[in-house]
C-alpha positions as CSV (number, residue, x, y, z in Angstrom):
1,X,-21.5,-27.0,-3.8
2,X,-18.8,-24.7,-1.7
3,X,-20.6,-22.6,0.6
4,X,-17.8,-20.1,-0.3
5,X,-16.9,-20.0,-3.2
6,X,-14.5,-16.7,-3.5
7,X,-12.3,-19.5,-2.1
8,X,-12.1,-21.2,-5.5
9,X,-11.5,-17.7,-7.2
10,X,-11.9,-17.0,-11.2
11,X,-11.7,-19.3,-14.1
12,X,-8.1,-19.9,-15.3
13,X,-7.6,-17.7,-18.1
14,X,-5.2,-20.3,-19.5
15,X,-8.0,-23.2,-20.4
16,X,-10.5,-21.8,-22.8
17,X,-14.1,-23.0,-22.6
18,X,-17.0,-23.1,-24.8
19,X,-20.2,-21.9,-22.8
20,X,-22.4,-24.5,-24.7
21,X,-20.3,-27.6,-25.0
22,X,-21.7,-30.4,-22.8
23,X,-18.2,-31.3,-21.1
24,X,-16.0,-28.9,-19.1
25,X,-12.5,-28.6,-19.8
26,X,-10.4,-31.6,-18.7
27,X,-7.9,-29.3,-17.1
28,X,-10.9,-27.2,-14.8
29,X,-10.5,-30.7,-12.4
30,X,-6.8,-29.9,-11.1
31,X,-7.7,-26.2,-10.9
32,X,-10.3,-26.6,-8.6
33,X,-9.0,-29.6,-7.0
34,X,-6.3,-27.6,-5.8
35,X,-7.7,-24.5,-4.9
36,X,-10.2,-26.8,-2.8
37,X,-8.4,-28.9,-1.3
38,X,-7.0,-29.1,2.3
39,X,-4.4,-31.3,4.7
40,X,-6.1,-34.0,6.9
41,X,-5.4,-34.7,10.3
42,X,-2.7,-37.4,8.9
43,X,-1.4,-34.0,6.7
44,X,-2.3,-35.8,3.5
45,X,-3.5,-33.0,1.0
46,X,-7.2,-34.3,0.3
47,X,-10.4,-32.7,-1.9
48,X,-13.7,-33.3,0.1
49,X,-17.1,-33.6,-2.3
50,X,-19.2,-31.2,-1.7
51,X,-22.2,-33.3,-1.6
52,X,-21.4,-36.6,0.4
53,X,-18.0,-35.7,2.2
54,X,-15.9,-37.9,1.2
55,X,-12.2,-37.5,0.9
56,X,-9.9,-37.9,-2.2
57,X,-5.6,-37.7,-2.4
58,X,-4.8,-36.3,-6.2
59,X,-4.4,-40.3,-6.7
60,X,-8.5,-40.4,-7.0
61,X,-8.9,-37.0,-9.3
62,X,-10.4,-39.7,-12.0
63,X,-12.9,-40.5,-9.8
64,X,-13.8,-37.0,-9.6
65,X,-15.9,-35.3,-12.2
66,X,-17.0,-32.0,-13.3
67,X,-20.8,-31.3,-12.5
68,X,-23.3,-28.6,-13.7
69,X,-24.5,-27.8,-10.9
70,X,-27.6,-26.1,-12.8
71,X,-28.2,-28.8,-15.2
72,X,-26.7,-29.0,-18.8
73,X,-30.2,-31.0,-19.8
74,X,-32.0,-27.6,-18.1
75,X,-29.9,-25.5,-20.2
76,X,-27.6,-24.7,-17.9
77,X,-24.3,-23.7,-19.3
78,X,-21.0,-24.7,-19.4
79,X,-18.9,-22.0,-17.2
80,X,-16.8,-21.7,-14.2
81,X,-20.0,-20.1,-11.9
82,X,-21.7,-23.0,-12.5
83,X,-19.1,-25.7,-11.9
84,X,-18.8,-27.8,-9.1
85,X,-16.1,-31.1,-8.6
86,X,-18.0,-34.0,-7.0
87,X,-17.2,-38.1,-6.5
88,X,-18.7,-40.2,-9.6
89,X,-21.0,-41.9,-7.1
90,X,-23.0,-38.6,-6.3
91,X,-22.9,-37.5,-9.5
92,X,-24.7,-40.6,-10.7
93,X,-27.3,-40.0,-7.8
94,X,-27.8,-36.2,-8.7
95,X,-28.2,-36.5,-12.7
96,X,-29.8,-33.9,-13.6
97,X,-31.9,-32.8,-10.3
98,X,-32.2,-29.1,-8.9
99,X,-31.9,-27.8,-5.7
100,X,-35.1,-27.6,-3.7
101,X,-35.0,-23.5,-4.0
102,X,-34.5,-24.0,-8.2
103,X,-37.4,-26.0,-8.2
104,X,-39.5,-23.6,-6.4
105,X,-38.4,-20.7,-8.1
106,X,-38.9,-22.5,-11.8
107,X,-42.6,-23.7,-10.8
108,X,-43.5,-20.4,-9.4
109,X,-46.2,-18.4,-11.0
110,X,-43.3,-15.5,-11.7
111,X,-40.9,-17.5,-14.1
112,X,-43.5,-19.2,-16.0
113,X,-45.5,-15.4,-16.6
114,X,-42.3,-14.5,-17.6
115,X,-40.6,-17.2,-20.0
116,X,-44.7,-16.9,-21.4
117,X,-44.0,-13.1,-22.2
118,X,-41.0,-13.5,-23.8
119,X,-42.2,-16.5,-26.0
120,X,-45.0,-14.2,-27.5
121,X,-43.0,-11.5,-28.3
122,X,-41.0,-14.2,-30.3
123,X,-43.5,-14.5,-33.1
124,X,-43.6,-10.6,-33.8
125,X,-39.7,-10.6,-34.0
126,X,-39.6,-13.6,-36.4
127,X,-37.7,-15.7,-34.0
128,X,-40.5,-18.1,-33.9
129,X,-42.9,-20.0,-35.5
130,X,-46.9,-18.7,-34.9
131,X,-48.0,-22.5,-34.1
132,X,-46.4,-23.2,-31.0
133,X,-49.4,-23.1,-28.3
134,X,-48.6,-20.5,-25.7
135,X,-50.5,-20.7,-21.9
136,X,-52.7,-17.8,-21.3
């Protein structure tokens, strides 16, 4: 992930996107690619992923995908914030894996009092059924 990412700016407005469709729209990959990328020490305008390094020309751009980088599968959603443009290879490797700080923060006490709250106050609002067991 960019450690800056005010550098990538806002979303185009010109590609619409649907928040909880699995894929991203095909046209997000220039956008960030050239927002992100940067002239080598040869001068050849290159994108480096974010998680291994390694360099691609706009030649590679298929090789590149568009990665969650909180987790569709974890019901993360499908929007610009959390968008990231890594190689195919570490997309492979990172599947659907958080961040160490994610994981800490989703087995933490805290988020699982409060998902718990929410989930009984469900019931009462007829958003959900009264047999789903709830931790104390």
């Amino acid at each position: 992930m960019p450690t800056d990412r005010s550098k990538v700016g806002d979303a185009p407005q010109f590609i619409k996107c649907d928040p909880v469709s699995r894929d991203f729209p095909p046209g997000w990959k220039d956008v960030w690619f050239r927002r992100m990328a940067s002239r080598d020490e040869d001068g050849v305008v290159s994108y480096e992923c974010p998680l291994c390094s390694r360099r691609f020309d706009h030649r590679d751009i298929n090789y590149l995908q568009g990665d969650h980088m909180w987790p569709y599968s974890l019901f993360g959603d499908t929007s610009w914030a959390n968008y990231q443009l890594i190689c195919g290879s570490c997309n492979a490797a990172k599947s659907n894996v958080l961040e160490t700080e994610i994981r800490l923060a989703l087995g933490s006490g805290e988020f699982r009092r409060i998902v718990s709250q929410f989930l009984r106050g469900r019931p009462e609002a007829g958003k959900l059924s009264h047999f789903i067991p709830l931790p104390s």
